[in-house]
TORMI-423856 format. One line per field, with one value per residue: residue number from 1; residue in one letter; y, x, z of N, C-alpha, C in turn. Coordinates in Angstrom, 3 decimals. Example, Ala and Ser with C-alpha at 12.3 -4.5 7.8 and 13.67 -1.06 7.14 Angstrom:
<sites>
num 1 | 2
residu A | S
nc2 -5.690 | -2.250
nc1 13.190 | 12.850
nc3 7.800 | 7.080
cac2 -4.500 | -1.060
cac1 12.300 | 13.670
cac3 7.800 | 7.140
cc2 -3.300 | 0.030
cc1 13.200 | 12.900
cc3 7.800 | 7.870
</sites>
This chain:
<sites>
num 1 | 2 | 3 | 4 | 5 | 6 | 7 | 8 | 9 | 10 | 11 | 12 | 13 | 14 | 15 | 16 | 17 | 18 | 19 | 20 | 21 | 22 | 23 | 24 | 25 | 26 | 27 | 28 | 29 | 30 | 31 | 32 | 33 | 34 | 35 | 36 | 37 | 38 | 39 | 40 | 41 | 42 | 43 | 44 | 45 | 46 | 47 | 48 | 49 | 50 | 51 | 52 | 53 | 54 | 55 | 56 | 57 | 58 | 59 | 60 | 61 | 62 | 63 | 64 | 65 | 66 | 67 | 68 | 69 | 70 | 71 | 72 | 73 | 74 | 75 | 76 | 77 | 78 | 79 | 80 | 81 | 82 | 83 | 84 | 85 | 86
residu X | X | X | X | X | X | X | X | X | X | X | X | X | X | X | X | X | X | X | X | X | X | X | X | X | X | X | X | X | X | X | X | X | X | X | X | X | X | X | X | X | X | X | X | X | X | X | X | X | X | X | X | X | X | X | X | X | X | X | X | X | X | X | X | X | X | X | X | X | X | X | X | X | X | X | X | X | X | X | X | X | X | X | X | X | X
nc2 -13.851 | -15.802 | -14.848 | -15.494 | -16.004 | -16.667 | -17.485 | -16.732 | -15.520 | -12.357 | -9.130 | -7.191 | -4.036 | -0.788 | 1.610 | 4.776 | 7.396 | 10.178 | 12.708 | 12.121 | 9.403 | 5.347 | 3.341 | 0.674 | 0.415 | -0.622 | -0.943 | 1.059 | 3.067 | 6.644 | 8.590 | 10.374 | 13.706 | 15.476 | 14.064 | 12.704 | 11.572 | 8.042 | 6.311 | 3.747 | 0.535 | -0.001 | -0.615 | -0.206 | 0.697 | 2.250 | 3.566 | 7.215 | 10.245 | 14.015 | 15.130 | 13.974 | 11.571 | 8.511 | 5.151 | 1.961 | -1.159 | -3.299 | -6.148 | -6.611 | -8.039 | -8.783 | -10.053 | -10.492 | -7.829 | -6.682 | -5.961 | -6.593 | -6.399 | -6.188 | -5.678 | -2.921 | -3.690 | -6.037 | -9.052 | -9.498 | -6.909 | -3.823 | -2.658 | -0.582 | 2.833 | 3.659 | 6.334 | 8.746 | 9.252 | 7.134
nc1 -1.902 | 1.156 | 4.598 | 5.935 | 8.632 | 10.127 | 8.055 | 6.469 | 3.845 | 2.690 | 1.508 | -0.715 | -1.588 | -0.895 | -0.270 | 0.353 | -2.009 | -1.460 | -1.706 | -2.125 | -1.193 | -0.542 | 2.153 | 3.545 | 6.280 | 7.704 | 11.744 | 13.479 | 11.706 | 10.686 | 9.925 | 6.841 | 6.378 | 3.844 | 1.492 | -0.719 | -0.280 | 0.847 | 3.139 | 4.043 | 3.535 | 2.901 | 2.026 | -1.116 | -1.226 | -2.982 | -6.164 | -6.648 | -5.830 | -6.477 | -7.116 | -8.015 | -6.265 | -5.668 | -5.767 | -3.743 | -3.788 | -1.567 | 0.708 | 3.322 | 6.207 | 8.126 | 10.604 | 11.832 | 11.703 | 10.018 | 7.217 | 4.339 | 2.213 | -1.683 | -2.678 | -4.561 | -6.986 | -7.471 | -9.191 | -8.932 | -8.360 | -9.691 | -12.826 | -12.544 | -13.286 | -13.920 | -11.667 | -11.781 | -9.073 | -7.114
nc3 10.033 | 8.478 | 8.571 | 5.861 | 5.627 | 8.487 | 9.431 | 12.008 | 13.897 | 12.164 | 12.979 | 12.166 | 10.853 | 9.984 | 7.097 | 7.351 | 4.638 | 3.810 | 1.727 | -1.648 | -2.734 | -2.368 | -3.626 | -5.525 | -7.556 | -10.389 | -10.634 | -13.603 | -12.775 | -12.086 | -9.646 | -10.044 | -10.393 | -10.303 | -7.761 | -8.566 | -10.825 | -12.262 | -11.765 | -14.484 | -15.118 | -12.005 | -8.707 | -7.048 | -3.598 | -2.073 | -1.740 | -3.235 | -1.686 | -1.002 | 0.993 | 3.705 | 6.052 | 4.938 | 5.901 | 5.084 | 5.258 | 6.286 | 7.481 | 10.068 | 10.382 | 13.582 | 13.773 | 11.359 | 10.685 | 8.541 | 6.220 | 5.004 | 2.688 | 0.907 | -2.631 | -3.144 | -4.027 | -3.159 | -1.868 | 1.043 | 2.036 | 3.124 | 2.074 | -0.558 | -2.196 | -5.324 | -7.104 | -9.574 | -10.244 | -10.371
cac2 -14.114 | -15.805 | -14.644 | -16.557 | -15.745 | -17.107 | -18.594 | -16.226 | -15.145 | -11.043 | -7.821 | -6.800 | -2.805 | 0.284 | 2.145 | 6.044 | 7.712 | 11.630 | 13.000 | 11.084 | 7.705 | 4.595 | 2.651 | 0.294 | 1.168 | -0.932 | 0.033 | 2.146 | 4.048 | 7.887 | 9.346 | 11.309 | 14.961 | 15.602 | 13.282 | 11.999 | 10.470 | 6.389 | 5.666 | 3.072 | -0.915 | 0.575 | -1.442 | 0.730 | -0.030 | 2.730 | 5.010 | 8.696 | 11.451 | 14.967 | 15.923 | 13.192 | 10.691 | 6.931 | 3.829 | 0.995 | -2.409 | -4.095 | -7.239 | -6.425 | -9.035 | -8.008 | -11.218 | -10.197 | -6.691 | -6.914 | -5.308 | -6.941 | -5.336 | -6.770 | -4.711 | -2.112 | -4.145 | -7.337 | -9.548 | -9.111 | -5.613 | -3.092 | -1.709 | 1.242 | 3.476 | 4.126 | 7.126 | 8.460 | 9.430 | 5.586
cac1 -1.011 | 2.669 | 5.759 | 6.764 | 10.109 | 10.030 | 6.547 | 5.855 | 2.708 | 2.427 | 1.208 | -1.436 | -1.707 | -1.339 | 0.834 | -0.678 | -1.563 | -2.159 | -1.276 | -1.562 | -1.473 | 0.548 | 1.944 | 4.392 | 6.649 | 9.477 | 12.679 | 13.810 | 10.546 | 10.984 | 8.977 | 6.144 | 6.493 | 2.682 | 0.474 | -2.083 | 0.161 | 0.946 | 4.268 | 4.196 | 3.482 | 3.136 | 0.410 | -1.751 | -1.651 | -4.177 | -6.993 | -5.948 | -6.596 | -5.618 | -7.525 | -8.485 | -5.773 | -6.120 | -4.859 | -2.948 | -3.830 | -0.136 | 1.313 | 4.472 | 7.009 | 8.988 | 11.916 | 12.192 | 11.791 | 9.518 | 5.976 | 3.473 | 0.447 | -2.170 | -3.123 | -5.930 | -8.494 | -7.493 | -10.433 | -8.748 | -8.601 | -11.092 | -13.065 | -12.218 | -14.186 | -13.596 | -11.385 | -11.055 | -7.528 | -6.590
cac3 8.920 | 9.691 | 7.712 | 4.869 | 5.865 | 9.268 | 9.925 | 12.468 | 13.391 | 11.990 | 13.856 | 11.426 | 11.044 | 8.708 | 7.031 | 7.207 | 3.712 | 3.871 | 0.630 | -3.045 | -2.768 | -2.253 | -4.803 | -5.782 | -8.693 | -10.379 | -11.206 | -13.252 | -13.193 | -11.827 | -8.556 | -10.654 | -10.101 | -9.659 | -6.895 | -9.389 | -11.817 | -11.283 | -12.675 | -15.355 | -13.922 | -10.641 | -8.408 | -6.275 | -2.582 | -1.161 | -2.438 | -3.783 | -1.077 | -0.749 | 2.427 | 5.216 | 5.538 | 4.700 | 6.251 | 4.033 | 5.500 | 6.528 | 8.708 | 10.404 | 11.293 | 14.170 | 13.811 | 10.007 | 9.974 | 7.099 | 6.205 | 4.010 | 2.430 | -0.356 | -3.558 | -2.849 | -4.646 | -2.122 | -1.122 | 2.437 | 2.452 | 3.419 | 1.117 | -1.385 | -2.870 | -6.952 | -7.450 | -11.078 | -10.186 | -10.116
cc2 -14.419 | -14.886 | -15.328 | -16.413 | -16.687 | -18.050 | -17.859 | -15.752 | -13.335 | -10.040 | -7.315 | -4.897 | -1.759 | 1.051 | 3.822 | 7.196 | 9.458 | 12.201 | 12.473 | 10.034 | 6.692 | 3.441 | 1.867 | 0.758 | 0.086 | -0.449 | -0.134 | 3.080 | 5.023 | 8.108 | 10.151 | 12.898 | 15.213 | 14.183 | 12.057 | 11.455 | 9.371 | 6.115 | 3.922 | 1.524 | -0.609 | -0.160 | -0.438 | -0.018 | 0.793 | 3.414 | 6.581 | 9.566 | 12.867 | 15.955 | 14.868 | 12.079 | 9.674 | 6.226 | 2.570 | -0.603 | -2.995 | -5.299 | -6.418 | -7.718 | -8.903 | -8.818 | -10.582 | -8.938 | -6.485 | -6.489 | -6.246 | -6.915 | -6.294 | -5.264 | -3.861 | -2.671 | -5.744 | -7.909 | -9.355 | -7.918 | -5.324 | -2.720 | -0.712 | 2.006 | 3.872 | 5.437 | 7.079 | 9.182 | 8.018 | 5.566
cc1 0.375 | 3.756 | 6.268 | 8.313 | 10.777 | 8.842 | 6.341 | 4.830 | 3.420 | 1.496 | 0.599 | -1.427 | -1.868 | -0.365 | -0.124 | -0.402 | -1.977 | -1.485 | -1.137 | -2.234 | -0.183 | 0.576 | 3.552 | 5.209 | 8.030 | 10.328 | 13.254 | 13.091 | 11.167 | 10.269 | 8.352 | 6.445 | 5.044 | 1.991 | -0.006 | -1.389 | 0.878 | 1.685 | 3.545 | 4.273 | 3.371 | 1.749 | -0.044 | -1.908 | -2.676 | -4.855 | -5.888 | -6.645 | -5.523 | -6.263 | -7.513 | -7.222 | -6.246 | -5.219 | -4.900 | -2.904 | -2.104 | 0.149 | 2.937 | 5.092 | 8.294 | 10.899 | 12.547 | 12.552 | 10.737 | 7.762 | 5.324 | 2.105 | 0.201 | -2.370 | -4.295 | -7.105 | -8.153 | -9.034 | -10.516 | -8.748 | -9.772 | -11.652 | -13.200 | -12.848 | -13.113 | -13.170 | -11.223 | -9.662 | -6.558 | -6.235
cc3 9.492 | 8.107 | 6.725 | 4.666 | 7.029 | 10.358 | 10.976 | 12.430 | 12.760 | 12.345 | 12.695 | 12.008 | 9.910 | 8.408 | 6.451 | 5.362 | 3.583 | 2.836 | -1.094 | -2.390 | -2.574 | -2.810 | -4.840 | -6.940 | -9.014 | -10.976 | -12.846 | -12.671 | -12.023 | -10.613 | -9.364 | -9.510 | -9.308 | -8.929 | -7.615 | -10.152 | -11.559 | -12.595 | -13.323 | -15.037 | -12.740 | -10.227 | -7.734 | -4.905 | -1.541 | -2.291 | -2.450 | -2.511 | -1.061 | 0.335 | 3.710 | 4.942 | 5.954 | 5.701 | 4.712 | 4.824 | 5.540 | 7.475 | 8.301 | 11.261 | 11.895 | 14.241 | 12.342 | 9.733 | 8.602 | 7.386 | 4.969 | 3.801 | 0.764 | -0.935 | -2.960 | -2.749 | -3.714 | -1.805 | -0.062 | 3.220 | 2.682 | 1.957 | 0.508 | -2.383 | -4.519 | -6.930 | -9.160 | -11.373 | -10.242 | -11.414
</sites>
């Protein structure tokens, strides 16, 4: 993948999830108090865990500074098992 910033190629990797989940959120919306609850438009970018941690599919571009990850449910991603915490 290059950068659509700079057309570089990108350093594919992970961003580590041990706790909850990882999610986008726009603003104003709040940081939920408890784990399990997924602020309001918020996309989901990993599965829910609260024991083994996950990896989060990412490209890193080291000219930009910049990280970029698909949705959970990505065609490119790995595949994620159905939580009913989602």
């Amino acid at each position: 993948m290059n950068c659509p910033k700079c057309n570089q190629p990108m350093k594919l990797g992970f961003l580590p999830v041990y706790r909850g989940r990882l999610y986008w959120a726009p603003e104003p919306e709040r940081v939920p108090l408890l784990i399990d609850i997924k602020p309001k438009d918020s996309i989901v970018l990993s599965d829910y865990t609260l024991s083994l941690p996950l990896k989060a599919e990412a490209h890193y571009c080291r000219t930009c500074k910049m990280v970029i990850m698909h949705e959970k449910n990505h065609e490119t991603s790995e595949d994620f098992t159905e939580n009913p915490f989602i």
